[in-house]
C-alpha positions, 0 to 999 in steps of 0.5 A, a space after each residue: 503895432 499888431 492890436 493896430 493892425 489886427 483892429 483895421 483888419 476887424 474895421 475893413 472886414 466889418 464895412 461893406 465894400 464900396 464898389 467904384 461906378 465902372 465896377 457896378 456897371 462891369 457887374 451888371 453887363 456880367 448878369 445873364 437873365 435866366 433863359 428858360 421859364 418855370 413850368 406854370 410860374 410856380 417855384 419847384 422847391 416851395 414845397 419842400 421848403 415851406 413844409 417845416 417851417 411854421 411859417 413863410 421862411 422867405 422874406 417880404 419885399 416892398 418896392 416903391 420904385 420901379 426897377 430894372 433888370 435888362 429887359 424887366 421891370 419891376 413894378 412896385 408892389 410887394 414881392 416875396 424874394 426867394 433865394 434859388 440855385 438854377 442849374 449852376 447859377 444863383 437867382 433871387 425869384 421875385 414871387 407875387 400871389 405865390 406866383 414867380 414874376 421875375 427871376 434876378 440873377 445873383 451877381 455876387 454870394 458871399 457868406 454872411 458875417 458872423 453876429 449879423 443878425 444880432 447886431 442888426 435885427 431887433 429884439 423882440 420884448 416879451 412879457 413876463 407871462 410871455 416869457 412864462 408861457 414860452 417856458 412851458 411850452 419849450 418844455 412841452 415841445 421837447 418831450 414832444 418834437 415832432 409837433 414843434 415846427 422850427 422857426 425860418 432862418 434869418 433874414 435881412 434886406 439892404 437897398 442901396 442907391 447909387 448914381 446909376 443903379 440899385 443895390 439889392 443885397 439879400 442876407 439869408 441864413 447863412 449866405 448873403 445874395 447881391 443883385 444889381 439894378 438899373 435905376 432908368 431904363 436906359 
């Protein structure tokens, strides 16, 4: 009886929640749009992020659907999504050209799974001279540190469409960021 509870307990916490058509419609009349404007357009932090990773840690997002978000919308297009803090609250920055377009609050953050990532980005292949190349400069990198930028963390975007409304879910490193949409703008 417990390895049957104990396997339910480890199926539900697997399966993402399925919300019901009153709780997105709650979720999307709780988000606030933030209110201020950053100086220039441009992301404060972009800097000190971007300056130990070897490349861009942000993932790239590509809509063929227009979006909205209260009074925004979202054209389709390609944007950088930046997970951010903003006085107390969470935001998911829409940056375009390196430019800030939209600022999308976060409606719920939740920590990301473990094995996540393992279980659902794939696997590069390598070849043999690849994986001899890798070796050596591993070993180079070592004796040498300060060279080797680290990698950026994971990333992984979900989109789902309901009757009503797009959900954009953002798994970023350790952390996973959910924002709503409206799929008509009334």
């Amino acid at each position: 009886m417990k390895r049957i509870i104990l396997i339910l307990t480890i199926i539900i916490a697997l399966n993402p929640i399925v919300y019901a058509q009153s709780d997105y419609d709650a979720l999307y009349d709780e988000a606030k749009p933030y209110q201020s404007k950053l100086f220039n357009d441009v992301d404060p932090f972009q800097d000190e992020d971007t300056i130990r990773y070897a490349w861009s840690p942000y993932p790239l997002f590509r809509t063929s659907a227009f979006l909205y978000f209260k009074d925004f919308t979202i054209e389709p297009g390609y944007y950088t999504l930046t997970p951010r803090k903003l006085g107390e609250k969470d935001y998911i920055l829409f940056k375009q050209n390196g430019k800030v377009k939209f600022i999308i609050p976060v409606v719920k953050k939740e920590k990301t799974p473990l094995n996540f990532y393992n279980a659902n980005t794939p696997k590069m292949k390598q070849t043999q001279w690849q994986k001899f190349s890798g070796a050596v400069k591993k070993k180079f990198y070592n004796t040498a540190k300060d060279s080797m930028r680290i990698s950026p963390p994971n990333s992984v975007i979900n989109v789902e469409v309901e009757t009503k409304y797009i959900v954009l879910t953002l798994y970023y490193g350790d952390d996973k960021y959910i924002s709503i949409f409206r799929r008509s703008p009334y």
